[in-house]
C-alpha positions as CSV (number, residue, x, y, z in Angstrom):
1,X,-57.2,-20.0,-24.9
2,X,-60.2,-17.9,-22.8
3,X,-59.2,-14.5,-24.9
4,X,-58.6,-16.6,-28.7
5,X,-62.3,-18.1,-27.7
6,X,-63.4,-15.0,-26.6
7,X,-62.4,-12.5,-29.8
8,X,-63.3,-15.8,-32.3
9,X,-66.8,-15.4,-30.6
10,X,-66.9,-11.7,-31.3
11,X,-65.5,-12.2,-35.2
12,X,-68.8,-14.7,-35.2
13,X,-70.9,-12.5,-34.3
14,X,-71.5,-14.3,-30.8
15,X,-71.9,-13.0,-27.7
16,X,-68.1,-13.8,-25.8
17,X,-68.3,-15.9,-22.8
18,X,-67.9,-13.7,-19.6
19,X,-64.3,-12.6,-19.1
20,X,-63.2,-13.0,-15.3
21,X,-60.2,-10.2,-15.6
22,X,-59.3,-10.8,-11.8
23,X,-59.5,-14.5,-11.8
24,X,-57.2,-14.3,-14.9
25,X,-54.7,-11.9,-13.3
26,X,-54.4,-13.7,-10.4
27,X,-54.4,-16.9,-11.5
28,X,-51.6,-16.6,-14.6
29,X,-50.1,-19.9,-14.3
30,X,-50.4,-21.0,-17.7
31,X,-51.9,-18.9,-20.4
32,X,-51.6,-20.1,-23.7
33,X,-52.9,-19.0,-27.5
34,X,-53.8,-20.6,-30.5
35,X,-50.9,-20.9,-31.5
36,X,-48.2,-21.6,-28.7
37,X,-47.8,-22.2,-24.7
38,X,-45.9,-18.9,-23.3
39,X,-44.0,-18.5,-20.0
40,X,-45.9,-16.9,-17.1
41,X,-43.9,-13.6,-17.4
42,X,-44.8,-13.2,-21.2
43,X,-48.6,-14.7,-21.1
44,X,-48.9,-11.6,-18.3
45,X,-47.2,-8.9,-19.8
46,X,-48.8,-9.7,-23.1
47,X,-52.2,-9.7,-21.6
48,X,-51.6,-6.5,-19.4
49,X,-50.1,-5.2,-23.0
50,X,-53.8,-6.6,-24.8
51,X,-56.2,-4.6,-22.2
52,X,-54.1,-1.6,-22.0
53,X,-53.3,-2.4,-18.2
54,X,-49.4,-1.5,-17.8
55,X,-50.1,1.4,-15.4
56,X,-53.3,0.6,-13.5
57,X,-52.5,-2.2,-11.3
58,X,-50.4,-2.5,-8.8
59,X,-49.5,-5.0,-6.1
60,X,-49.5,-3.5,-2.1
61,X,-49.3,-5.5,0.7
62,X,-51.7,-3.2,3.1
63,X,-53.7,-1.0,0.5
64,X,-53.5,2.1,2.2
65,X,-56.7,2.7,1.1
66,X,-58.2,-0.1,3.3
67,X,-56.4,1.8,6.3
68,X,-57.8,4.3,8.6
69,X,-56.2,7.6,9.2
70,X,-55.4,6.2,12.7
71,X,-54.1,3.0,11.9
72,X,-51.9,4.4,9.2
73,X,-50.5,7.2,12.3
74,X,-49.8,4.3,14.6
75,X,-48.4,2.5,12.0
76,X,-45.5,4.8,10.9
77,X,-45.1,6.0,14.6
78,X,-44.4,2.2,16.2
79,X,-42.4,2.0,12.9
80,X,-40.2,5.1,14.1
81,X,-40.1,3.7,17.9
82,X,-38.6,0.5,16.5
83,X,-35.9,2.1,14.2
84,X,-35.2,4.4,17.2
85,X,-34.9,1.6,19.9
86,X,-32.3,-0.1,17.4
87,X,-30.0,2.9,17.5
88,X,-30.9,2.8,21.2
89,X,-29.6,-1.1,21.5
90,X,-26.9,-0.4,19.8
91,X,-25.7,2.9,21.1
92,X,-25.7,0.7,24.7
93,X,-24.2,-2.2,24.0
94,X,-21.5,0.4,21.9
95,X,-21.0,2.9,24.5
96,X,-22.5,1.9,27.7
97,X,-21.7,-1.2,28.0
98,X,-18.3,-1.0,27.2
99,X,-18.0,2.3,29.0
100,X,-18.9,0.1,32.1
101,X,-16.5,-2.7,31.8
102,X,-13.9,0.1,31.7
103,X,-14.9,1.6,34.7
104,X,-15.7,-1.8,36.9
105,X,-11.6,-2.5,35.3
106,X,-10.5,1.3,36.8
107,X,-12.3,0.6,40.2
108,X,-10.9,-2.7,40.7
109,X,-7.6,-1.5,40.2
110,X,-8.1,1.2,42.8
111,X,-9.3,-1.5,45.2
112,X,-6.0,-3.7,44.8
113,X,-4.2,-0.8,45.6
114,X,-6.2,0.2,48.8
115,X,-6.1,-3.4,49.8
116,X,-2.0,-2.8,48.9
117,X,-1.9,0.4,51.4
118,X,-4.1,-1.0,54.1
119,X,-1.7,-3.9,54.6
120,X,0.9,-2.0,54.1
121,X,3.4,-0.6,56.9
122,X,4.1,2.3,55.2
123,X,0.4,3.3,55.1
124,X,0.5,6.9,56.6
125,X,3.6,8.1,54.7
126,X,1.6,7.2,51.2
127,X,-1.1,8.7,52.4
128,X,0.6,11.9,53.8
129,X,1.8,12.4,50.2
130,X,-1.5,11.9,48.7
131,X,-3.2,14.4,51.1
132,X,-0.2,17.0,50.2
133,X,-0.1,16.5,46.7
134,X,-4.0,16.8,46.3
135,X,-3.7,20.1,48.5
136,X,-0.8,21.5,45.8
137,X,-3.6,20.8,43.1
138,X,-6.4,23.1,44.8
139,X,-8.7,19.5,45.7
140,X,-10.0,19.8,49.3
141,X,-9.0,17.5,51.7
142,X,-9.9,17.6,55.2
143,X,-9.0,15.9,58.4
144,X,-11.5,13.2,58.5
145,X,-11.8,12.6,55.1
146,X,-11.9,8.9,54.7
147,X,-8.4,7.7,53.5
148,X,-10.5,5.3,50.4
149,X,-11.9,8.6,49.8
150,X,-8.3,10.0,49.6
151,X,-6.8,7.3,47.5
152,X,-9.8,7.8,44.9
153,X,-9.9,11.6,45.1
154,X,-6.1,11.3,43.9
155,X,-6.8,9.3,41.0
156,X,-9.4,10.8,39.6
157,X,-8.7,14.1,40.5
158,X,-11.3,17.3,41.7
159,X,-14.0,15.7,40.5
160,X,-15.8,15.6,43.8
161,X,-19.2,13.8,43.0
162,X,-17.4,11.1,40.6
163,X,-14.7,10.5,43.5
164,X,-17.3,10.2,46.5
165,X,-19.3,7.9,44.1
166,X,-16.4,6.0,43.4
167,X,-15.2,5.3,46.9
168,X,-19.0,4.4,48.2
169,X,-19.0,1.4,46.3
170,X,-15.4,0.3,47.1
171,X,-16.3,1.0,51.0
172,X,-19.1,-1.6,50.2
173,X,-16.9,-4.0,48.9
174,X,-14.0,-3.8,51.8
175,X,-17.4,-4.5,54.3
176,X,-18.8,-7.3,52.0
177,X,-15.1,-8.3,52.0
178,X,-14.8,-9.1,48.0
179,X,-11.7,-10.6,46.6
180,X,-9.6,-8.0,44.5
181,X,-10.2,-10.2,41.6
182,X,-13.7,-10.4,41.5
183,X,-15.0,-6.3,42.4
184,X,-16.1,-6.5,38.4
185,X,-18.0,-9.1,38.9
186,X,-19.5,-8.4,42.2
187,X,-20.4,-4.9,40.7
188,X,-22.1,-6.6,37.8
189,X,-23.7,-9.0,40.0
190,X,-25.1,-6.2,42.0
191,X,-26.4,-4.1,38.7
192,X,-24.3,-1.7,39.0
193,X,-22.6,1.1,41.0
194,X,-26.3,3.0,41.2
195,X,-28.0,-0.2,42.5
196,X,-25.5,-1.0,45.0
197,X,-25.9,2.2,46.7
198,X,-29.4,2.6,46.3
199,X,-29.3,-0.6,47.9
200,X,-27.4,0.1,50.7
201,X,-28.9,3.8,51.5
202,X,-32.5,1.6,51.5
203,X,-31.3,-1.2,54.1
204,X,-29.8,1.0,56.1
205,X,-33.1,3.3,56.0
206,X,-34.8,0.5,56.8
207,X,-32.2,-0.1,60.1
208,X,-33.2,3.3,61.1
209,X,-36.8,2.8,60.6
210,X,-36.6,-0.5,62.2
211,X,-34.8,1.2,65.8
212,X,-36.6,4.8,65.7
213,X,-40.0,2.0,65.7
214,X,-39.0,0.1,68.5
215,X,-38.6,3.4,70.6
216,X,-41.1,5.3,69.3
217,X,-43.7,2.0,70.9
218,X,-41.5,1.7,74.2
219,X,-41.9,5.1,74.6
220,X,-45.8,5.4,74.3
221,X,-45.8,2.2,75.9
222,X,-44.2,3.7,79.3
223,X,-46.4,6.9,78.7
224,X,-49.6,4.7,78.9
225,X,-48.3,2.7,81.8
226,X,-47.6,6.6,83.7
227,X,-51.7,7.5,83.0
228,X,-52.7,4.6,85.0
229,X,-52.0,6.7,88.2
230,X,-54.0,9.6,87.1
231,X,-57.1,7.2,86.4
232,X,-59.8,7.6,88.1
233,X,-61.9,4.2,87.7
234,X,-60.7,0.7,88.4
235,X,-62.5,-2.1,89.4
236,X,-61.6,-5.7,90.9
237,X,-62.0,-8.5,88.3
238,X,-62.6,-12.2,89.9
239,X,-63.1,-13.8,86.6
240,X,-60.0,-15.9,85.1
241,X,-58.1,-13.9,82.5
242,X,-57.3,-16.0,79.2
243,X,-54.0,-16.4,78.3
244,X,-52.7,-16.0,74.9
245,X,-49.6,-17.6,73.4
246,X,-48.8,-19.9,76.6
247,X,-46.6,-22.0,74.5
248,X,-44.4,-19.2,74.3
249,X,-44.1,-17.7,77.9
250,X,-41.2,-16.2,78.7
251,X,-39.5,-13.0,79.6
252,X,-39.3,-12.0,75.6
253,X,-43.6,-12.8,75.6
254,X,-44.3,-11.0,79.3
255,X,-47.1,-8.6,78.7
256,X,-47.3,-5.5,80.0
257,X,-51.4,-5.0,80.0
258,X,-54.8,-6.4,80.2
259,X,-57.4,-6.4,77.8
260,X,-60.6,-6.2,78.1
261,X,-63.6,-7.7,75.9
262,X,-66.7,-5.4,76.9
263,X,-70.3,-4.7,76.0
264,X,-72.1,-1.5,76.1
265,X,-75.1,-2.3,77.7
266,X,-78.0,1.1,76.5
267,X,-80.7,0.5,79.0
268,X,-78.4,1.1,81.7
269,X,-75.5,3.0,80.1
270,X,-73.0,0.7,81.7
271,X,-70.1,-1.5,80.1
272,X,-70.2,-5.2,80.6
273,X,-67.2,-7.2,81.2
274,X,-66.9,-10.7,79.1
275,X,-63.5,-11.7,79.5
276,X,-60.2,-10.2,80.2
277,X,-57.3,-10.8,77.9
278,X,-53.5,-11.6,78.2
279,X,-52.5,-11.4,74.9
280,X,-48.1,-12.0,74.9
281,X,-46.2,-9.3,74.3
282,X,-45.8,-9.8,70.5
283,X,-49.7,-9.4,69.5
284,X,-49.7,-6.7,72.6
285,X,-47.5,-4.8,70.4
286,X,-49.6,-4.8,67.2
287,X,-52.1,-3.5,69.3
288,X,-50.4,-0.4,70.6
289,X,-48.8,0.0,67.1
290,X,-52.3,0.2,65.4
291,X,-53.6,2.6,68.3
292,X,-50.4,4.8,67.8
293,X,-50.0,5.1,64.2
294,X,-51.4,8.9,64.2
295,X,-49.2,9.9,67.0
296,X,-46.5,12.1,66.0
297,X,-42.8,10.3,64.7
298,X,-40.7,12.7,66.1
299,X,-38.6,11.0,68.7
300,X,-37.7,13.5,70.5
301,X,-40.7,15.2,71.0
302,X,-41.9,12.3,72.6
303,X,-39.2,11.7,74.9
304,X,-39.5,15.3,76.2
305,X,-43.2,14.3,76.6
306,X,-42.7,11.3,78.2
307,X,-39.8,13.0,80.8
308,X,-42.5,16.1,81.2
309,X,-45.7,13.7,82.4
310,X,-43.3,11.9,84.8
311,X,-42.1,14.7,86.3
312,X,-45.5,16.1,86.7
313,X,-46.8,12.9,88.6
314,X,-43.9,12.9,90.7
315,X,-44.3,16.7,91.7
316,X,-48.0,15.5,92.5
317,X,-46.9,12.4,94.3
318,X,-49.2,10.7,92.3
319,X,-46.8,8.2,91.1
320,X,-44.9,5.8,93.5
321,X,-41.2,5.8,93.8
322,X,-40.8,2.6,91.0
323,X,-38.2,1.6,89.2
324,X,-39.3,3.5,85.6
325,X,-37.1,3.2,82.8
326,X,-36.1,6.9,82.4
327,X,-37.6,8.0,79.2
328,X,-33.8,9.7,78.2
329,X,-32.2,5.9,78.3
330,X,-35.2,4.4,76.2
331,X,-33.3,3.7,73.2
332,X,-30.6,1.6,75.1
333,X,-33.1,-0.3,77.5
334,X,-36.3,-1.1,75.5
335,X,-39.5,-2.1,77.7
């Protein structure tokens, strides 16, 4: 009815009322003419057809034109990431994962049959054949080498790396003692055969750490203990010395020094004595640990060290005949 009143307006020589072309293409839910109601479809395509607009609209969701050269990069690049990390979902859970079930399936059945050979009286006849018939195929097999090892080596062949990967885990599995039925699982569980080793080769770096740290502190410990008899001031203290951690006194807590809380004193370039310190042997420790932490890690140098000083006070018969740890023994008897 807005275009009929419109073009009668220009037939009367009136001016036509102002044509919104945009509210009218937006908004074609009923368009109608003088002489009938049309459909939707037909009221736009006849009003597209009357303005001679068939081929300059157009509907876009994000007019690239309102997009900046950047957004419409990041855009098609996030859009590649995604249909890349679909084919990357899929390629896992196609492969991968069912590659992995496989091989947890393979490994357990090379565990039943260890578990089989272990128990089994007949143990170093099956094994004899094993070693021989590896050593017919060219694999090398020495002396020593585990007998898991062997078993694994024989079913999967030369393959060397695969083999000692293979019979890592399964040695972790005898020591965690899993159930034949449930290695799968338990390697699952453990998120996977590169976890579980990673796993153990941390922990038992950290059981290392843990013992060479022990030693390294007894060591420096007895080293300062040896200087006190090459010092040349001491002094008699009448005061009471404050004990720390008295709840917890025992042989485990038994301090091996005194500290000292003193005050430099400028006018008469002396140190003043407040209080004297028995601290336990636990936050003893921390202490030394803090004022050792740049001393060298290597262990043995530091035994050597240790042995050398003693020696030397002895051979100055500075040091009386106690009964010192010897520095070689350490390890086994820690202060």
């Amino acid at each position: 009815m807005l275009v009929n009143q419109s073009v009668n307006q220009v037939a009367n020589g009136q001016a036509p009322s102002s044509i919104n072309l945009a509210g009218i293409q937006a908004n074609t839910s009923v368009l109608v003419d003088s002489q009938s109601v049309l459909n939707q479809d037909d009221a736009e395509q006849s009003f597209t057809r009357l303005f001679g607009l068939e081929n300059s609209t157009k509907t876009v969701q994000f007019p690239a034109e309102r997009l900046t050269k950047q957004e419409i990069e990041v855009a098609a690049t996030i859009k590649e990431c995604d249909l890349i990390a679909e084919k990357c979902a899929d390629y896992e859970a196609e492969f991968i994962a069912r590659g992995n079930i496989a091989l947890y399936d393979l490994l357990q059945k090379i565990y039943v049959v260890a578990t089989q050979i272990n128990a089994s009286e007949f143990k170093t006849q099956i094994l004899s054949i094993m070693r021989d018939s590896l050593g017919d195929k060219g694999v090398k097999i020495q002396a020593n080498t585990p007998e898991l090892t062997v078993l694994t080596k024989y079913v999967v062949g030369g393959d060397r790396k695969r083999a000692s990967n293979y019979s890592r885990v399964l040695r972790i599995a005898f020591e965690d003692e899993v159930p034949t039925d449930e290695l799968a699982s338990y390697i699952s569980r453990r998120g996977g055969m590169g976890k579980i080793y990673n796993n153990e080769q941390k922990a038992a770096a950290i059981e290392e750490a843990s013992g060479t740290t022990k030693e390294r502190l007894a060591l420096m410990k007895q080293y300062l203990l040896l200087t006190q008899y090459e010092s040349k001031t001491e002094f008699k203290f009448d005061e009471p010395i404050n004990l720390h951690n008295s709840d917890k006194l025992g042989k485990a807590e038994t301090a091996s020094f005194c500290f000292f809380l003193t005050s430099y004193d400028r006018s008469k370039d002396v140190y003043r004595v407040i209080s004297g310190h028995d601290f336990g042997r636990s936050y003893e420790d921390n202490i030394l640990r803090f004022m050792i932490k740049s001393a060298t890690t290597d262990i043995e140098k530091i035994r050597k060290g240790v042995e050398s000083y003693k020696q030397k006070l002895k051979a100055k018969v500075l040091m009386p005949m106690l009964d010192f740890t010897s520095a070689s023994n350490v390890k086994n008897n820690l202060l």
